[in-house]
C-alpha positions as CSV (number, residue, x, y, z in Angstrom):
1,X,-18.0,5.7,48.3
2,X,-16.6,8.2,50.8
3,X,-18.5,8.4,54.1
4,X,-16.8,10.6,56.0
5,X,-13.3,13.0,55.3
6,X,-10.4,10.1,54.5
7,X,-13.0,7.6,54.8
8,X,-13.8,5.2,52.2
9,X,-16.2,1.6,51.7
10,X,-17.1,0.1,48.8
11,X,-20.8,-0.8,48.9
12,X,-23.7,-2.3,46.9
13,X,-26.1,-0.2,45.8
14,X,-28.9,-1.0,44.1
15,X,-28.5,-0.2,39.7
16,X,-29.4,2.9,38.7
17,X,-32.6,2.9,36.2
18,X,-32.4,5.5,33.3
19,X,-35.8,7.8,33.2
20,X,-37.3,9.8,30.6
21,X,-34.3,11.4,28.9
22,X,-31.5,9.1,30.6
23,X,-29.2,6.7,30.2
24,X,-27.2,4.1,32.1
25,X,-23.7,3.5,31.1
26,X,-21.3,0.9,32.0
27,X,-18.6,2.5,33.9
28,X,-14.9,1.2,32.1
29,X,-12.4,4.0,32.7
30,X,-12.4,6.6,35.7
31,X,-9.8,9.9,36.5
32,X,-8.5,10.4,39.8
33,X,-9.4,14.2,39.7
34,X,-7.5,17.5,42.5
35,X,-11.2,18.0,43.3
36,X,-12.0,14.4,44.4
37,X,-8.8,14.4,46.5
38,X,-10.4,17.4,48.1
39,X,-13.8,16.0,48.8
40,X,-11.9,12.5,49.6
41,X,-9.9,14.8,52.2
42,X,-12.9,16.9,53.3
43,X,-11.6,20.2,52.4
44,X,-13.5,21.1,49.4
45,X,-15.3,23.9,49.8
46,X,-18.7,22.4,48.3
47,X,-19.1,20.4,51.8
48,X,-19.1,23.6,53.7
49,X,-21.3,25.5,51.2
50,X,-24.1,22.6,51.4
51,X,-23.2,21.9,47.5
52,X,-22.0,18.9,48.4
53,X,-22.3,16.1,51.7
54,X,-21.2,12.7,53.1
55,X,-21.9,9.7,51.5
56,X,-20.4,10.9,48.2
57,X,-20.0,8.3,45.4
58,X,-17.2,10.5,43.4
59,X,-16.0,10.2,39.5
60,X,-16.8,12.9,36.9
61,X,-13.4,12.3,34.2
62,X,-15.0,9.0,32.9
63,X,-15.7,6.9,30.1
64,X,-18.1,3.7,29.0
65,X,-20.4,1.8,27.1
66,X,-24.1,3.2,27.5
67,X,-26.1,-0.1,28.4
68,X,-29.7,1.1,28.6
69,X,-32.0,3.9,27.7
70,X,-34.6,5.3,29.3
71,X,-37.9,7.2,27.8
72,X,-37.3,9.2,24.6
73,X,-33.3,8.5,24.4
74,X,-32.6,7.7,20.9
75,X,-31.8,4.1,20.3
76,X,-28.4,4.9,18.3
77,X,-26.7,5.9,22.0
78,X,-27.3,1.6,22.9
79,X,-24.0,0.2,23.0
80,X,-22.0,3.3,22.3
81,X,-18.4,4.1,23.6
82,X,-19.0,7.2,25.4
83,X,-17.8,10.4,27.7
84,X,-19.8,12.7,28.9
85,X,-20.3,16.3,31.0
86,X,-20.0,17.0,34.5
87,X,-22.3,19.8,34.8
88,X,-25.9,19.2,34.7
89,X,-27.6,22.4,34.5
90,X,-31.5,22.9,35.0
91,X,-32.5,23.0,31.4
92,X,-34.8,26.6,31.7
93,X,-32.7,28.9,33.4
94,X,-31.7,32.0,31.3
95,X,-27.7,30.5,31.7
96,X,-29.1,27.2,30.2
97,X,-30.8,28.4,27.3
98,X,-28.2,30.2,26.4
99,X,-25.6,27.5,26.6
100,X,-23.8,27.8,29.9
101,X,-25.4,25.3,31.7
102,X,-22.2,24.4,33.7
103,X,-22.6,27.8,35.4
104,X,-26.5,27.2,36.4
105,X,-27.2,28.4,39.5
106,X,-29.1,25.4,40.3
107,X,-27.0,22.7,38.4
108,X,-25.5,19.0,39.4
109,X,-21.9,18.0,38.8
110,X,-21.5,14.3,38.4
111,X,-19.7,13.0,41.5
112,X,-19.1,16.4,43.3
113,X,-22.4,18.5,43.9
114,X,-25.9,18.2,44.6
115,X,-25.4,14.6,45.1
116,X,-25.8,13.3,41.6
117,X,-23.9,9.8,42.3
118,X,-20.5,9.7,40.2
119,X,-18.7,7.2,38.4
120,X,-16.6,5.2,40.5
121,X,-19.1,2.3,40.4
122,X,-20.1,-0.4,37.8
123,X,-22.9,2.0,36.6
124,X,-23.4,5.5,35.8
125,X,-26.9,7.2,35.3
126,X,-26.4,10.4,32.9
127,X,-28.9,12.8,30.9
128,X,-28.6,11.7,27.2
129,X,-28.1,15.5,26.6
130,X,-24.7,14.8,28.7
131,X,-23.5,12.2,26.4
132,X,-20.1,12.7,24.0
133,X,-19.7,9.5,21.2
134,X,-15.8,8.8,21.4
135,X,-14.9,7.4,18.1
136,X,-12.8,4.2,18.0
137,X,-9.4,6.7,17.9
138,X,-10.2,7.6,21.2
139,X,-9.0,4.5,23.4
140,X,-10.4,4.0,27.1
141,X,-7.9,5.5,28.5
142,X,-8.3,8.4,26.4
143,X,-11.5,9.1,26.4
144,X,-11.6,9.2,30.3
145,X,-8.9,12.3,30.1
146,X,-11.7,14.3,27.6
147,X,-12.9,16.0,31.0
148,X,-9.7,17.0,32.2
149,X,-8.9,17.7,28.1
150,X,-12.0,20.0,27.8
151,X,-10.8,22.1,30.4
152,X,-7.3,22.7,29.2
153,X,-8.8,23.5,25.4
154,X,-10.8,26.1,27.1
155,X,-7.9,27.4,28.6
156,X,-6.5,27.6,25.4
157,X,-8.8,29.3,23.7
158,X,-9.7,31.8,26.6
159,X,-5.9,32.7,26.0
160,X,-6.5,33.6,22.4
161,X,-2.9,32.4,21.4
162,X,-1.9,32.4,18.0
163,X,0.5,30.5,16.1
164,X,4.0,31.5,16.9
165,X,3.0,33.3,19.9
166,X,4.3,32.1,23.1
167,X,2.2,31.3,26.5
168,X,3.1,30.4,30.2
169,X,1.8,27.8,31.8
170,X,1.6,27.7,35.5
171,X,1.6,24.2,36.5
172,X,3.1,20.9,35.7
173,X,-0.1,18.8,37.0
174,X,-2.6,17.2,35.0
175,X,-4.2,20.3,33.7
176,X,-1.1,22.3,32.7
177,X,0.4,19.2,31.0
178,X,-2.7,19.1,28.5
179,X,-3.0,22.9,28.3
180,X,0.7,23.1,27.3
181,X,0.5,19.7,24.9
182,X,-2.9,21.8,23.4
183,X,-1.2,25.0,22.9
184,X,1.9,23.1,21.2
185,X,-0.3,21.3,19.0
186,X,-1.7,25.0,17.7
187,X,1.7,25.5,16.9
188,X,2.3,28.3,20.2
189,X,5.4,28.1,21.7
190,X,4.2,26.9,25.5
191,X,6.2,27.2,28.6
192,X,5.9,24.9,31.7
193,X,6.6,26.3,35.5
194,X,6.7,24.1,38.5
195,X,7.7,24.0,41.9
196,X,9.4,20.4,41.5
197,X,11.6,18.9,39.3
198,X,11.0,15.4,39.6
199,X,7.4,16.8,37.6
200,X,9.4,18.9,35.3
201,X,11.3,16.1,34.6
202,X,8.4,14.5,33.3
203,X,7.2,16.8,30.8
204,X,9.8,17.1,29.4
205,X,10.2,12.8,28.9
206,X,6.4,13.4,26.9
207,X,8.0,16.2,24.6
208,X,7.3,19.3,26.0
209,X,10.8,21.6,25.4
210,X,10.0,25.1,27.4
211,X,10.5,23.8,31.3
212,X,11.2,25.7,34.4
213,X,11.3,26.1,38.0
214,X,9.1,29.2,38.7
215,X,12.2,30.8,40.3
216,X,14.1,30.1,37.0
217,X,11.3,31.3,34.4
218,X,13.3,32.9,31.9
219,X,12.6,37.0,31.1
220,X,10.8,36.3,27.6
221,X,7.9,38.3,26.4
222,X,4.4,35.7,27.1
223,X,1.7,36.5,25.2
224,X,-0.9,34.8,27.9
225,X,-0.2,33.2,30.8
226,X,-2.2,30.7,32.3
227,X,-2.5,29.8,36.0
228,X,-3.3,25.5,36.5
229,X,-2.4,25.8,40.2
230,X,-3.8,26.4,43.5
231,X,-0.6,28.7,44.3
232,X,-2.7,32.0,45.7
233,X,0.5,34.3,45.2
234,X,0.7,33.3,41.3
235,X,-2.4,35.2,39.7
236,X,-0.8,38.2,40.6
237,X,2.4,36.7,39.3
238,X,1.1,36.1,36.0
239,X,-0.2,39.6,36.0
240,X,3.0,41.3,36.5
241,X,5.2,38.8,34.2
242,X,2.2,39.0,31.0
243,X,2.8,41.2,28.2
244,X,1.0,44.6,28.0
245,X,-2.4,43.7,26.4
246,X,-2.0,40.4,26.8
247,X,-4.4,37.8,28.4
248,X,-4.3,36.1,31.9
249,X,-6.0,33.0,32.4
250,X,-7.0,31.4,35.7
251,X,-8.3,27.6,35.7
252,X,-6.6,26.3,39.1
253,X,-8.3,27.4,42.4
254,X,-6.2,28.1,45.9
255,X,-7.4,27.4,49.5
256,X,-7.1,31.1,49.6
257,X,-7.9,34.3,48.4
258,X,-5.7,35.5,45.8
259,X,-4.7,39.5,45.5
260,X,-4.2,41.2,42.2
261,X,-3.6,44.5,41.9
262,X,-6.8,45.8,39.9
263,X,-4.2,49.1,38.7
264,X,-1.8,46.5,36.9
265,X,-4.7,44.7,35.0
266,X,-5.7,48.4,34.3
267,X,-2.5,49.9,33.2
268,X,-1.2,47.0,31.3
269,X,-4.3,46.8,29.4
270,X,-4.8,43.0,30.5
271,X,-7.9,41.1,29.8
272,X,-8.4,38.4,32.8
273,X,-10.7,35.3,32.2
274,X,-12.0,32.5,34.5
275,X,-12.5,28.9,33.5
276,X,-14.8,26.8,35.6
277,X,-15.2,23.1,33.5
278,X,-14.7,21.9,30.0
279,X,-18.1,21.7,29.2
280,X,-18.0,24.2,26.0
281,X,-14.7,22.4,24.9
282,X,-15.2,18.5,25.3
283,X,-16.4,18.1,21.5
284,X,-13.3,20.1,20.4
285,X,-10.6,17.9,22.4
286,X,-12.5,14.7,21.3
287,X,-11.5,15.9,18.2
288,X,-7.7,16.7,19.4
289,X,-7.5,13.5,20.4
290,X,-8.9,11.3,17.4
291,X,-7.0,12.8,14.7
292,X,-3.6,12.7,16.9
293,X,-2.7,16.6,17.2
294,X,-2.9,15.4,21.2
295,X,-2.2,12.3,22.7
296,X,-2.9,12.7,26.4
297,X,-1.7,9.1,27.3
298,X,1.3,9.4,28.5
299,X,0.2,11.6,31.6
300,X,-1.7,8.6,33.1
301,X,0.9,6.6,35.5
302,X,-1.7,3.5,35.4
303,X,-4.6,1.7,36.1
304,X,-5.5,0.1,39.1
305,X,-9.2,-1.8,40.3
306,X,-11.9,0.3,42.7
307,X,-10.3,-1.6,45.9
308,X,-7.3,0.5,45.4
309,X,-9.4,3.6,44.8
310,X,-9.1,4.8,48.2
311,X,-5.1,4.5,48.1
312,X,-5.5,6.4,45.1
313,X,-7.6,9.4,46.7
314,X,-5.2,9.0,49.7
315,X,-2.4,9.9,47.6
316,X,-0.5,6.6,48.5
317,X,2.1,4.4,46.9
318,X,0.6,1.7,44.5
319,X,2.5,-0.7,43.0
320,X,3.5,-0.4,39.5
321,X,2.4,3.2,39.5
322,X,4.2,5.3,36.9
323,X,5.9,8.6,36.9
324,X,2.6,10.5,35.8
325,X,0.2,12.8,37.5
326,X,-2.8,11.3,36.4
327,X,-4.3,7.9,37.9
328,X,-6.7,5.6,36.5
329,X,-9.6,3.1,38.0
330,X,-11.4,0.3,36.1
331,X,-14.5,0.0,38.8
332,X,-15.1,-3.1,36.9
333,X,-11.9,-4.8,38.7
């Protein structure tokens, strides 16, 4: 639990206990996520909207075993491997009846806002309506990257990339890795940008053949490009490198406002989307994953127990810590 910025315990809490429509999972396999380094950090903007406020149990990219049920939860979710969504919307709003409760006005997010306790604990308490089934395909460590998957596969799709198109990716991190293993898997031609080699490096060791440094992006005609990082000078970088009546698509947030010529997006015809969480594409990428058109495995550089999970946040060294962007916690170690 984080107490304070760059402050972290581990405590016992009492369990949670599912009510009418809940469940309680048993936590197995948690993602150290961008935006819990933020709220580890203090800087994400939640905290100084109200959204979001010390003590904050974090953990929304998990997976687990549901061990109880509460009030009208149908008994087939008892013992099942599961993932789930990290937006909880209100259930009656106009946005949630018509399917986009992760942009509810008044909605949780598991772990990050409105102080719905996340998963970096033994236990989980989760709205059955939440839950994802991972089929035995989709390992533990897989099935904890279906968050960070779904949002990626939305990225995708926003892009409306066809086969033998090609896309930029802005982004070597967690995010862009997937987007760019997602868009391959479609049969797109995808190309990765980065600031640092030592990341581009790595994509490339996982298979992905289009790498750059994003002073060395080669002058090729992208039919999309899609922004994974919190660079504030690159939307407007994607505008002007995107081929007339193409698609821009921005998933990565800066610390600062980003400026975009409105003429360009005008002149060039460009449609421009948004993507705030994987909600509408976490049943898709389950999918992805269990029939092997995306393996997301190799991303993760390990696994480490919930005493480390504040080295993790901290962005430390951990022994035997891989070359990946993407760090796992079992918070039953």
């Amino acid at each position: 639990m984080v107490t304070a910025p760059r402050t972290w315990v581990i405590r016992e809490v009492e369990p949670p206990v599912p009510g009418p429509g809940q469940v309680v999972v048993d936590v197995h396999r948690v993602g150290v996520c961008g935006t819990d380094v933020e709220l580890f950090s203090g800087d994400m903007a939640y905290l100084h909207q109200g959204h979001a406020h010390f003590p904050i149990r974090l953990g929304h990219e998990w997976m687990g075993v549901v061990g109880s049920l509460g009030d009208g939860v149908d008994s087939e979710w008892l013992g099942r491997r599961v993932t789930g969504d990290t937006m909880l919307g209100c259930g009656h709003c106009r946005l949630c009846t018509g399917g986009r409760q992760h942009v509810c006005h008044d909605r949780f997010e598991i772990g990050i806002r409105g102080d719905w306790p996340g998963a970096l604990a033994e236990q989980l308490l989760v709205p059955s309506t939440a839950l994802h089934a991972l089929p035995d395909s989709v390992d533990d460590m897989a099935g904890a990257l279906v968050e960070p998957g779904g949002n990626a596969m939305r990225a995708v799709r926003a892009a409306a990339v066809e086969p033998g198109s090609r896309v930029l990716v802005y982004g070597p991190g967690t995010i862009g890795l997937l987007t760019a293993m997602i868009a391959e898997s479609d049969g797109v031609e995808a190309h990765l940008a980065g600031r640092s080699d030592k990341s581009l490096d790595f994509a490339r060791s996982i298979g992905l053949r289009h790498t750059w440094r994003l002073d060395q992006i080669p002058d090729l005609a992208y039919d999309a490009v899609i922004d994974c990082t919190f660079g504030a000078e690159l939307p407007s970088k994607a505008v002007s490198v995107v081929q007339p009546g193409g698609r821009v698509v921005l998933i990565g947030l800066s610390g600062t406002p980003s400026l975009v010529d409105t003429r360009e997006l005008v002149l060039k015809d460009l449609t421009t989307v948004g993507i705030l969480s994987g909600s509408p594409g976490l049943a898709q990428t389950i999918e992805y994953y269990a029939d092997g058109r995306v393996d997301p495995r190799p991303i993760v550089a390990g696994t480490v127990g919930l005493g480390e999970a504040g080295a993790a946040l901290a962005g430390e060294s951990i022994v035997g810590i891989g070359p990946g962007p993407k760090i796992h916690i079992n918070p039953r170690t």
